[in-house]
C-alpha positions in Angstrom: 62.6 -73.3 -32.0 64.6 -76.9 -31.1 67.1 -75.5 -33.7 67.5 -72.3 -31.1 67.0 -74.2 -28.1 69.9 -77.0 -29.3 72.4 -74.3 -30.7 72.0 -73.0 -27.2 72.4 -75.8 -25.1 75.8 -76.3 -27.4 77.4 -73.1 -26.0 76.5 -74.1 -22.2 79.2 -73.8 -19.7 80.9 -70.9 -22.4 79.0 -68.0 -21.8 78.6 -67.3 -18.3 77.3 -64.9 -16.6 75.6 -64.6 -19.8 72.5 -67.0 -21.0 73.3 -69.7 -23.5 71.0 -68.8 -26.1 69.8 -70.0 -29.5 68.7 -68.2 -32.5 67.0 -69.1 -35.8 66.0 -66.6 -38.2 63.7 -68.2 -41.0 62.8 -66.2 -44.3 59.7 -67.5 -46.7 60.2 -71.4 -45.3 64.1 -71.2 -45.2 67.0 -70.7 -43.3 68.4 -66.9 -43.8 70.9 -67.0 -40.0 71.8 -68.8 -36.8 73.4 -68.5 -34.1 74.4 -69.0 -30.3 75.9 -66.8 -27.6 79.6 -66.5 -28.4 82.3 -67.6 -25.9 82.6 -65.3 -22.8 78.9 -64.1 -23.4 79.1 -61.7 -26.1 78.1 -61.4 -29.6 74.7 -62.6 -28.5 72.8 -64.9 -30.4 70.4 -62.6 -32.2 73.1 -60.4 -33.0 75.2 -63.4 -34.7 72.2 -64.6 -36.6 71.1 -61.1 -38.2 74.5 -60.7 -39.4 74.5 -64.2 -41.0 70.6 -63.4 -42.3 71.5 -59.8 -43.6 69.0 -58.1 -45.6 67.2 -61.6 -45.4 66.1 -60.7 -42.0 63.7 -58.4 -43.4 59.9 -59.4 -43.3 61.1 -63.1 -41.7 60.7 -65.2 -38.6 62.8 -64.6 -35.5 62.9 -67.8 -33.1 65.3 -67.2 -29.6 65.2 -69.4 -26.5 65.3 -66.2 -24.4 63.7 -62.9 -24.8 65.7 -60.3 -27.1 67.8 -58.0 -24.4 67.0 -54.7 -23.7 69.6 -52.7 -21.8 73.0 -51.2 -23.1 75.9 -52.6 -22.2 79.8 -51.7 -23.1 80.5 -55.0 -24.9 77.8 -54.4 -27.1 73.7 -53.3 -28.4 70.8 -54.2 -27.2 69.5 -57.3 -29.0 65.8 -55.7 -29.2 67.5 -52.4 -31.0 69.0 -54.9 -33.2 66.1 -56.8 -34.2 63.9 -53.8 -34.7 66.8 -52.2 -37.2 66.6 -55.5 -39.0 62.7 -55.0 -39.7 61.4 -58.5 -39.0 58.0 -59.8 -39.3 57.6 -61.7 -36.0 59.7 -62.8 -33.1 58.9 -66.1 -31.3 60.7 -66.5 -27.7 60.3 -69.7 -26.0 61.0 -68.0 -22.2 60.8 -64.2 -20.6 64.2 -63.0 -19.4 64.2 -62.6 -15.6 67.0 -60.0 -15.3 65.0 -56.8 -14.4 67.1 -54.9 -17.2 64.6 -56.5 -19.5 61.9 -58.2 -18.5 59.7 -57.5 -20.6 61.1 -54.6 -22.1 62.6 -56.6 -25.0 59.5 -57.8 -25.9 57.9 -54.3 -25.4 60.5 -52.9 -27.8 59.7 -54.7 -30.3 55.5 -54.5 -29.7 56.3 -51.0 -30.1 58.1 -51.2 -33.6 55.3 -53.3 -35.2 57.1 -56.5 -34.8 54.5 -59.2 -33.7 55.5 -61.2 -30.4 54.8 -64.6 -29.5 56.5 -66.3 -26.2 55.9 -69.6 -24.9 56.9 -72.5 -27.4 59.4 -74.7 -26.5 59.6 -73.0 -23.0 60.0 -76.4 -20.9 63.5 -77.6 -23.3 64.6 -74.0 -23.2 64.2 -73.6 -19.2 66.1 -77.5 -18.9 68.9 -75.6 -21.4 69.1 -72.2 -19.9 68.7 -73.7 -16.1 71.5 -72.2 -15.2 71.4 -68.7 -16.1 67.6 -68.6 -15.0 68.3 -70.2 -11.3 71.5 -67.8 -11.0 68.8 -64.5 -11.7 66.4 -66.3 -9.5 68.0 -67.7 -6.6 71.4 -65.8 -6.6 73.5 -69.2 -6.8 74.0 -71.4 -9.8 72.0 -74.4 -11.1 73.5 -77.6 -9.2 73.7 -80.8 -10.7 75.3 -83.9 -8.7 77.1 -86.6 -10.7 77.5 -90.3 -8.5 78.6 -93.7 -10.3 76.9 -96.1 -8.2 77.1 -100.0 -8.1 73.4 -101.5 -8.5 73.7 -101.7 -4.5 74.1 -97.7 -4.3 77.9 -98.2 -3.2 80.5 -95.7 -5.0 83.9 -98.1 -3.9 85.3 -101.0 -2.4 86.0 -101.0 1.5 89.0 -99.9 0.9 88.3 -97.0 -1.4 89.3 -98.3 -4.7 86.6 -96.5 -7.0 88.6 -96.9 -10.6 86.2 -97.8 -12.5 82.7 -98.4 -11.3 81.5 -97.6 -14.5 82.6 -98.2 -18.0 83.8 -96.3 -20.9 80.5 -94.3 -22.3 79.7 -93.7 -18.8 82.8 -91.8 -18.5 82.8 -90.3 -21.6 79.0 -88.9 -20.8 80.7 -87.3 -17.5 83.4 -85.8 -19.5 80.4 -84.3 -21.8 78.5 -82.5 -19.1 82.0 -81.6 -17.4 82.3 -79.2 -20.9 78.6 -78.0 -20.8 79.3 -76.7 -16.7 80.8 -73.8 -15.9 82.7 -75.1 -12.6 83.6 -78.4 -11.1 83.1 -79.4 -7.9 84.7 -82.1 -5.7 85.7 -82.1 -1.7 88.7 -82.1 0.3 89.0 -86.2 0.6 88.3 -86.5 -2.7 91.6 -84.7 -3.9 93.7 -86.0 -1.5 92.7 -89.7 -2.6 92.6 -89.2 -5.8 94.6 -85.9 -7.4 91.7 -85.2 -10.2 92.3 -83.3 -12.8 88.4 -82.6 -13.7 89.6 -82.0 -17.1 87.5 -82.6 -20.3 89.6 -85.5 -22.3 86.9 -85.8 -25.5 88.2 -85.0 -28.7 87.9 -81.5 -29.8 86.2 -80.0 -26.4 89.7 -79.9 -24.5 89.3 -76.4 -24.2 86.1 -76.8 -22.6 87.3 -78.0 -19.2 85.7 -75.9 -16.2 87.0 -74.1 -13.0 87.9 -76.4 -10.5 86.2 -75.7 -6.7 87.2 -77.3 -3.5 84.7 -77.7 -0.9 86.8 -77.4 2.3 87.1 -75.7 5.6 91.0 -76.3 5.4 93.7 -74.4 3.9 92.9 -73.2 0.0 95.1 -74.8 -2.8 96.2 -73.1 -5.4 94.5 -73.2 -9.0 91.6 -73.9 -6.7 88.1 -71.6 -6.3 87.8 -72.5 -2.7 84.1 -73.3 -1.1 83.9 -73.2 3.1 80.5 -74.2 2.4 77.7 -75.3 0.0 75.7 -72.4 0.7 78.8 -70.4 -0.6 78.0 -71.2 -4.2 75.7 -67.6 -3.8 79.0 -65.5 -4.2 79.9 -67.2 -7.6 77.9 -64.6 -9.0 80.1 -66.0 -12.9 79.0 -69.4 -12.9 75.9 -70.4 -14.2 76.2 -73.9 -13.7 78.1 -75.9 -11.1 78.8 -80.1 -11.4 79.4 -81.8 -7.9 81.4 -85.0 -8.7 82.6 -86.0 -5.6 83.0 -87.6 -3.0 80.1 -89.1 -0.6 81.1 -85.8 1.9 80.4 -83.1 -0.7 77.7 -84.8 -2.1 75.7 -84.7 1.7 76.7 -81.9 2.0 74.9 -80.2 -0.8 71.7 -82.3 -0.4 71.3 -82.3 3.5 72.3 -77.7 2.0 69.1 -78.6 -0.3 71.3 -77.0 -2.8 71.1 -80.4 -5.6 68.7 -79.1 -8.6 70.0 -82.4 -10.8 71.0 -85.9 -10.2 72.6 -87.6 -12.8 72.9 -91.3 -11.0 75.3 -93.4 -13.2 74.5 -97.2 -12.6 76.8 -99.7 -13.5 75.7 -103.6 -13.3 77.7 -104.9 -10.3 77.4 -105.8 -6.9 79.6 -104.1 -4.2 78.2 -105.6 -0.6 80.0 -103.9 2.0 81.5 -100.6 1.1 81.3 -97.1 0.9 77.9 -95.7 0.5 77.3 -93.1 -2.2 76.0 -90.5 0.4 75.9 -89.7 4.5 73.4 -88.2 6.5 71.6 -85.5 4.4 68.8 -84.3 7.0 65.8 -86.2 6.7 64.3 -87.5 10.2 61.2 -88.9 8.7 60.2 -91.1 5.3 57.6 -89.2 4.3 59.8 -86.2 3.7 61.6 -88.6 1.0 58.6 -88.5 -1.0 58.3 -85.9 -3.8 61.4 -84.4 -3.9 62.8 -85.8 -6.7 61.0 -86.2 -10.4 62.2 -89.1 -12.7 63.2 -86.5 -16.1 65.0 -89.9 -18.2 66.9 -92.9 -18.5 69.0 -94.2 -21.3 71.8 -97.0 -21.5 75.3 -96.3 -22.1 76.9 -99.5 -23.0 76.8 -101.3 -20.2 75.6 -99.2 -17.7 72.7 -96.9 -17.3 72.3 -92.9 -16.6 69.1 -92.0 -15.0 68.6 -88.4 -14.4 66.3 -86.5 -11.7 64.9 -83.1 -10.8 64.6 -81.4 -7.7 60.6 -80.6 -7.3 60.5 -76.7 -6.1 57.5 -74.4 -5.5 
């Protein structure tokens, strides 16, 4: 199942609206097929491991991050019509899918062909992988992480503005990383006019990888540009599974004061700033206590000199 759940997380920010999913299909203790949701959603992962397992599908070991699908669709079968053709033994999901054209009905397929059905393992690090698909069923909008390279004092530039470069070289290779697993990029109207980003992905071999560019802005649109009025307009980009918020301190407010930040990605570098521009504004909060809680520590690791922490928003 971390086979699945890790061949999925490599096609994040490539499938949408599609799920990034994993599949492993083991035969008497060996590999017999793999694969991941294709590029633009479609082959789906079961159907690109069964046609590397071939007959070796028979009588093995199915292992998905996401239940088999169940409904029809133009571009392609039903994964659960698939599966049962192929004859397996058994199917292991990590997670239910919650789009109501299967929901169950995958799994019920399959039930229904003889093919036991077991759900559950690995269902934490497939919901982290598949975050976005799941939040975009859920909530209508897509998963929302916020990227800020602070100074150890929390400031993101100089008085002046002069930002280039708070953080060093694996920091910024790291961003350019999670720039190719999102399916949009976010930054605000200040923020382009100070700096002209590109929002490009510049690591070898994942060029092609770079995401939609969005502009949060009540101004005039620019072209190239998916234009935002608001943070809660992120529930009409009913394609994007996952959106990265890079910038500046006004877009950034704006999405947590919105309460629309599911990730924080806080890049630390090991300097002091003093008097400059703070990394956010006013984000709603009239009292301490409703600091508390929000936010759950997920991990921490160093990257040369600096240091990536990563938190979760705490939801019912």
């Amino acid at each position: 199942m971390a086979e699945a759940i890790a061949l999925g997380e490599e096609a994040r920010g490539t499938t949408a609206p599609n799920p990034n999913v994993g599949c492993v299909i083991v035969r008497d203790g060996e590999l017999a097929g793999a694969g991941a949701t294709q590029p633009g959603g479609r082959p789906h992962a079961e159907a690109v491991a069964l046609e590397a397992a071939g007959e070796r599908a028979r009588g093995a070991t199915i292992y998905t991050s996401l239940e088999p699908c169940a409904h029809e669709s133009r571009r392609g079968p039903a994964c659960a019509e698939l599966i049962v053709g192929a004859k397996p033994a058994r199917v292991v999901a990590a997670l239910r899918d919650p789009d109501s054209r299967t929901n169950g009905s995958g799994f019920d397929r399959l039930e229904a062909a003889g093919i036991k059905v077991e759900v559950g393992i690995g269902a934490e690090a497939a919901g982290r992988s598949l975050a976005g698909f799941l939040t975009r069923v859920r909530l209508g909008r897509p998963y929302v992480t916020l990227k800020l390279a602070l100074s150890i004092d929390g400031k993101i530039a100089l008085p002046s503005g002069e930002s280039r470069w708070i953080t060093g070289v694996e920091a910024r290779q790291n961003v350019h990383l999670e720039r190719a697993r999102a399916d949009m990029i976010l930054v605000g109207r200040g923020t382009l006019n100070a700096d002209a980003p590109s929002l490009d992905v510049r690591l070898p071999g994942l060029e092609h990888r770079s995401p939609h560019r969005a502009l949060l802005t009540r101004g005039a649109p620019v072209d190239g540009w998916t234009t935002l009025s608001s943070p809660e307009a992120i529930h009409d980009l009913h394609d994007v599974n996952d959106l990265l918020v890079e910038g500046g301190s006004g877009a950034a407010s704006a999405f947590l004061q919105a309460d629309l930040v599911d990730r924080l990605l806080i890049y630390r570098a090991p300097l002091l700033i003093g008097e400059g521009k703070s990394s956010v504004g006013y984000i709603g909060l009239t009292n301490l206590a409703d600091a508390h809680q929000r936010w759950r520590f997920a991990e921490s690791r160093g990257l040369g000199m600096d240091r990536l922490e990563v938190y979760e928003r705490t939801r019912a």
